[in-house]
VMD Tcl script that draws the C-alpha trace (Angstrom):
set ca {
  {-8.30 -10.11 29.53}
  {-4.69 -9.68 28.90}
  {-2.13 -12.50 29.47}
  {-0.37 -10.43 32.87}
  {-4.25 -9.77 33.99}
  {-4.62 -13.88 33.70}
  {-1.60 -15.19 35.69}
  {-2.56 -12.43 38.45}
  {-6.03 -14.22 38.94}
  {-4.23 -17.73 38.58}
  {-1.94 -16.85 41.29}
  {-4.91 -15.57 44.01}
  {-6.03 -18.66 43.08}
  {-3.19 -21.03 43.53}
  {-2.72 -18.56 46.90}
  {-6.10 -19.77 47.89}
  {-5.10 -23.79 47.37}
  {-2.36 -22.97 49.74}
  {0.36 -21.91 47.41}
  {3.12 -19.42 48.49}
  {3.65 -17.07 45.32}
  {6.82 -14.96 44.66}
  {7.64 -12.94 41.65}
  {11.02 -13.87 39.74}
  {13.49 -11.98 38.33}
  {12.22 -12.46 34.67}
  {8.81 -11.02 35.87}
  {6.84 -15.08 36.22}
  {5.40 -16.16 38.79}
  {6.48 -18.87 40.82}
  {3.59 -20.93 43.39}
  {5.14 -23.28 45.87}
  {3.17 -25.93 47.82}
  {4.67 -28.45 49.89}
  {2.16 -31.66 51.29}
  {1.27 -35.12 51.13}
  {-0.46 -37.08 48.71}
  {-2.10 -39.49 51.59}
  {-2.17 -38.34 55.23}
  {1.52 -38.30 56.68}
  {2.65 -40.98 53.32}
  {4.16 -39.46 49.86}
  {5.29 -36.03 50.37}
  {5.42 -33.55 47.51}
  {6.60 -30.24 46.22}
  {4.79 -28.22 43.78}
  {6.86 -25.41 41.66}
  {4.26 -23.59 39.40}
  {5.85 -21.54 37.36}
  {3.37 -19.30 35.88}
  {4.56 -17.07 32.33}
  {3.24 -13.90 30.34}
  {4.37 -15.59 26.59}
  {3.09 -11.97 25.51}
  {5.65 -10.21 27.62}
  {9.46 -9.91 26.86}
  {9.25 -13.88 25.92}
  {9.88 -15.48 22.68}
  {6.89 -17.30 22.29}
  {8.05 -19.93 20.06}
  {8.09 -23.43 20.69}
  {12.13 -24.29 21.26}
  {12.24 -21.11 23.65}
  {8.95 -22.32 25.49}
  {10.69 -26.23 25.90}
  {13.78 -24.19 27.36}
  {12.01 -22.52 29.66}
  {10.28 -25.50 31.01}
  {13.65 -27.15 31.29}
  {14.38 -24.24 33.24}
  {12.13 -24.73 35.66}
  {12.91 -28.06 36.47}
  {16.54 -27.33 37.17}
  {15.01 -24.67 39.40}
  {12.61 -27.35 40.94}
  {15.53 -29.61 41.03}
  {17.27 -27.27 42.86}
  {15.32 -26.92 45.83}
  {16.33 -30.66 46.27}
  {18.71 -31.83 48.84}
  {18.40 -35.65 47.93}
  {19.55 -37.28 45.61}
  {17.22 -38.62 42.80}
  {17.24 -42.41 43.17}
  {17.00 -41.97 47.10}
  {14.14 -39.30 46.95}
  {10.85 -40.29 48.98}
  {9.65 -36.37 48.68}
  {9.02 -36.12 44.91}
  {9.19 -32.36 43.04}
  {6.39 -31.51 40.59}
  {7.21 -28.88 37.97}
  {4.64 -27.41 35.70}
  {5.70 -24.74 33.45}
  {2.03 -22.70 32.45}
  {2.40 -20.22 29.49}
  {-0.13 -18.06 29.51}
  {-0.67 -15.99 26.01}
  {-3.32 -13.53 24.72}
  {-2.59 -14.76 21.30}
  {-3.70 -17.39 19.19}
  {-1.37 -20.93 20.20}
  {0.71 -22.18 17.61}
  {0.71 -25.85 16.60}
  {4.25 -26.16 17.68}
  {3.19 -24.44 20.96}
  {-0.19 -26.76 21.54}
  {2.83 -29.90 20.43}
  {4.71 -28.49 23.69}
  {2.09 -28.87 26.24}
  {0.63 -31.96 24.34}
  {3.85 -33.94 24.86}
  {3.90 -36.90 26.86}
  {6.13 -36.30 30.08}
  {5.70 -40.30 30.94}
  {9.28 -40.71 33.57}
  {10.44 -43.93 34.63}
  {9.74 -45.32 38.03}
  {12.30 -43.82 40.74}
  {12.97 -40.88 38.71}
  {12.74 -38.51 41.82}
  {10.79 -35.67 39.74}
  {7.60 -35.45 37.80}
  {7.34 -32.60 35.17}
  {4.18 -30.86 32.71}
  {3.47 -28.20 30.92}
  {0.66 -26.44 30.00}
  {-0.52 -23.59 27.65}
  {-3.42 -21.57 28.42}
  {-5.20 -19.54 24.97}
  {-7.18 -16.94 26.19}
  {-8.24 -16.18 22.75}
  {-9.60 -19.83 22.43}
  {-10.94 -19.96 26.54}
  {-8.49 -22.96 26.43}
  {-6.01 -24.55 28.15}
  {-3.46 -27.07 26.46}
  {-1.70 -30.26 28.76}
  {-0.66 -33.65 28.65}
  {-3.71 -34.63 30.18}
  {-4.20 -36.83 32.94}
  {-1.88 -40.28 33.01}
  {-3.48 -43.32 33.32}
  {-1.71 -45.31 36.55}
  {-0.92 -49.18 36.52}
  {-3.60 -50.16 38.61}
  {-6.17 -47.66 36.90}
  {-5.77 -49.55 33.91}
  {-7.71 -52.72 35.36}
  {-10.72 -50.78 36.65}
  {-8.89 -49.87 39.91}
  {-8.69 -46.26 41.38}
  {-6.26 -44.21 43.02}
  {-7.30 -41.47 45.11}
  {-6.78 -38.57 42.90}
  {-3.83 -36.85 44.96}
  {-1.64 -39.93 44.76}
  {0.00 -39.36 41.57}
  {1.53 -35.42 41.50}
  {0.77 -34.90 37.70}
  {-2.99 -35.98 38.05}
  {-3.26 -34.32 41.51}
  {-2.06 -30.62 39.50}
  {-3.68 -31.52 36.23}
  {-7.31 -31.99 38.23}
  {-6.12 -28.28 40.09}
  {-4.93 -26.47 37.67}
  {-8.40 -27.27 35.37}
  {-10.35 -26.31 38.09}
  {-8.44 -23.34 39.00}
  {-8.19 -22.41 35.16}
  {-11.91 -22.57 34.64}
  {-12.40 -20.33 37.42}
  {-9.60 -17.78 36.19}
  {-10.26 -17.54 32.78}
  {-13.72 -17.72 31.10}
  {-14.95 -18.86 28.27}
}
mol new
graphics top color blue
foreach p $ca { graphics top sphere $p radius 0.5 }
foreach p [lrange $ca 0 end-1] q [lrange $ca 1 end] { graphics top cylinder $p $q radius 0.2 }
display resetview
């Protein structure tokens, strides 16, 4: 399976979580969800961006951190409210998808802790899916105040764990091992 073939079964995917997909101008993929975390409480908005690092895109590390900044001015964007004042929170994961064998500055990309301050207004992460290894490369899931003392949120609460628990599950089902 080629990298193009990959974010094609990604985005019936995402399409099937309830994701509207459009196709930019630079030929990615962009999946847009709006919700709430709990009930009517913590809104959200999702902007996947989904990119072929195989096609027309410098994969290299600095160009793949641009890209993701990118996205989150695009994210940003979308936002009428300012930052501090913010009670619906955008979520922007950048997902470069390559055919190729990941770099160690690319893995060091998605790897990268994306930790924001409280009242930040945005949450960010990147991942990198190998199809050559079957793998996918993130941040991982963050570990919440009150998770740390044997308490649990539900899983959609925070937006990165909420799309990191997805996005493996989706990933698994797009792209065997």
């Amino acid at each position: 399976m080629d990298a193009r073939e990959a974010i094609e079964r990604l985005g019936l995917l995402l399409a099937d979580e309830g994701y509207a997909l459009s196709v930019r101008a630079d030929g990615s993929t962009l999946a847009a969800k709006r919700g709430h975390s709990v009930g009517i409480f913590l809104p959200y908005t999702d902007f996947i961006f989904l990119h072929d690092l195989d096609d027309g895109f410098a994969s290299n590390a600095r160009e793949f951190e641009e890209q993701h900044q990118r996205n989150r001015a695009e994210g940003e964007g979308h936002m009428r409210v300012p930052r501090p004042l913010r009670y619906r929170v955008p979520n922007s994961v950048t997902v470069g998808v390559t055919a190729r064998p990941a770099s160690g500055e690319m893995i060091a990309v998605a790897t990268e802790k994306r930790n924001l301050r409280a009242n930040t207004g945005e949450k960010n992460s990147v991942y990198l899916v190998d199809l050559t290894a079957g793998t996918f490369y993130s941040q991982g899931l963050e570990v919440d105040r009150f998770s740390r003392y044997g308490g649990e949120w539900s899983p959609s609460v925070n937006p990165s764990n909420r799309v990191a628990r997805m996005l493996a599950q989706v990933l698994a089902e797009a792209v065997p091992a």
